[in-house]
Backbone bond lengths (Angstrom), bond angles and torsions (degrees), N, CA, C in turn:
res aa  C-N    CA-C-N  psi(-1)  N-CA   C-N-CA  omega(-1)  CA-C   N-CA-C  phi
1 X - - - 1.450 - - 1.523 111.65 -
2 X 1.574 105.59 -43.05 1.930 104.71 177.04 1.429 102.65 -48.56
3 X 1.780 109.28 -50.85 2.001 94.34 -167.23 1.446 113.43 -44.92
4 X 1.674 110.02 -59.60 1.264 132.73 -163.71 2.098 103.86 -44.00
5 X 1.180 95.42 -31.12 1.441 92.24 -174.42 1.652 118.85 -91.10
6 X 1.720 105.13 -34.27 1.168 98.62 172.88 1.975 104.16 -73.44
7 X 0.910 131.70 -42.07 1.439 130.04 179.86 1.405 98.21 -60.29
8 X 1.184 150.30 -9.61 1.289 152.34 169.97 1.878 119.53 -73.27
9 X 1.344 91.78 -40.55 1.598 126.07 -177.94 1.664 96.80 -90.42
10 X 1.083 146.83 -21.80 1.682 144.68 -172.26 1.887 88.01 -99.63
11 X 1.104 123.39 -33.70 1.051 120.81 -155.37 1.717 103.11 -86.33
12 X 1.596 116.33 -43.16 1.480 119.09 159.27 1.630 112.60 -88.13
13 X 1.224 124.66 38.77 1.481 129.67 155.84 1.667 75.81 -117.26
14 X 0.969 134.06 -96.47 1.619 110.79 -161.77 1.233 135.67 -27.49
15 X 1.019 95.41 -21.36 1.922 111.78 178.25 1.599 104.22 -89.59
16 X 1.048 124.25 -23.83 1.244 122.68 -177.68 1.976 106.70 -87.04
17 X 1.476 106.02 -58.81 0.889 109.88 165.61 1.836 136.83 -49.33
18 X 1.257 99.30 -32.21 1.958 113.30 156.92 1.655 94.94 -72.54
19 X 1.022 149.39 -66.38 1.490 152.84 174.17 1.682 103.52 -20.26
20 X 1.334 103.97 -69.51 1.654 105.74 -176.93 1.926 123.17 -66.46
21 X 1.318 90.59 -27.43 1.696 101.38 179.89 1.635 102.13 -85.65
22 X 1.374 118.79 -10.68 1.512 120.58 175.23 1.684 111.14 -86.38
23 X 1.380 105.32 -25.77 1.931 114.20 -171.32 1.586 80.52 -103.33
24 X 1.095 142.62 -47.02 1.399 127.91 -167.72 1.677 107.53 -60.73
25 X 1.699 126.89 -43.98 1.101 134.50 160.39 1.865 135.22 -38.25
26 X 1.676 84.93 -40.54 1.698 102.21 -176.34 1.505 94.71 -94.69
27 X 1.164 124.21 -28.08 1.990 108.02 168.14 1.166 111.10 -57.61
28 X 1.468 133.25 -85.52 1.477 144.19 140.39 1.689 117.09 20.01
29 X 1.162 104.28 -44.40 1.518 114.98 -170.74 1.882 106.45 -89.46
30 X 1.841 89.54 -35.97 1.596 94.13 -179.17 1.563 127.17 -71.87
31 X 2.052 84.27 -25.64 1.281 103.16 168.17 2.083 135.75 -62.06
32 X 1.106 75.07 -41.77 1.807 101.41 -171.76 1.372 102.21 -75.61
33 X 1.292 114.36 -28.49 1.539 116.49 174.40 1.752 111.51 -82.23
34 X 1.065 101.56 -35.27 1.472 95.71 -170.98 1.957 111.21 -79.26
35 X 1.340 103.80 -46.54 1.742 113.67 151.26 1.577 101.52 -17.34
36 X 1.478 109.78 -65.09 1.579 119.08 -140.57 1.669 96.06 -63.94
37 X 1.570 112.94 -49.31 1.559 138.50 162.54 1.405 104.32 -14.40
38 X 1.573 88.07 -86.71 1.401 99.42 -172.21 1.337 137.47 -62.03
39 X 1.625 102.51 -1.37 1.792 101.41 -178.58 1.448 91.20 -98.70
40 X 1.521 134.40 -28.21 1.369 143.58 154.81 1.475 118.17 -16.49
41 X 1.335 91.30 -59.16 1.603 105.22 179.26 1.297 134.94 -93.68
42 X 1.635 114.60 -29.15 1.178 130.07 145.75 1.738 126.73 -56.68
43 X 1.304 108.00 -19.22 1.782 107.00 169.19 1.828 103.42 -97.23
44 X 2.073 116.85 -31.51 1.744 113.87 -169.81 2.115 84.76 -48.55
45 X 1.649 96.87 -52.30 1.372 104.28 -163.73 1.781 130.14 -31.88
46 X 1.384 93.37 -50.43 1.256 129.80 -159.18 1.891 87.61 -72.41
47 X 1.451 99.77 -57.88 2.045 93.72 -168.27 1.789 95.46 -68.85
48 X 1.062 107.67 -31.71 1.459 91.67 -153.06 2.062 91.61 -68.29
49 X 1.373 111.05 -47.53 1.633 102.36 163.08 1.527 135.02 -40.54
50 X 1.303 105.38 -20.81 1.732 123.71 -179.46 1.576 89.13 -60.68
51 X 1.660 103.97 -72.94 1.409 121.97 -150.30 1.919 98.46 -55.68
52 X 1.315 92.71 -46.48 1.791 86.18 -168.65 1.693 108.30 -47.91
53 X 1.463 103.99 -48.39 1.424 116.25 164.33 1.364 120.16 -35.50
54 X 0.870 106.94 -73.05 1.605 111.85 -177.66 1.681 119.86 -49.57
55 X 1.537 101.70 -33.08 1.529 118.45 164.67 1.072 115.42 -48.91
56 X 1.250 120.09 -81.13 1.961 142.52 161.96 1.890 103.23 -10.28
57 X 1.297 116.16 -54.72 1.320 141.64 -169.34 1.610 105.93 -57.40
């Protein structure tokens, strides 16, 4: 009965541990995407300010 329980307990530490490497994966992913966004918009920003500039000029 001790094996059965400690192999019971290895078996929801693996499950837990796939659990955390699955939310650690989908942050990471939410992350890298939103980066990608924001340099998107931080460079549309940046030219479209050039041009007004250059207008003014």
């Amino acid at each position: 009965m001790k094996t059965l329980r400690r192999a019971q307990g290895a078996i929801e530490y693996l499950f837990m541990l796939a659990a955390a490497l699955i939310l650690i994966a989908v942050v990471l992913r939410v992350i890298t995407t939103s980066l990608q966004e924001i340099t998107t918009a931080v460079t549309d920003y940046t030219e479209y300010l050039r041009e007004k500039l250059l207008q003014t000029l």
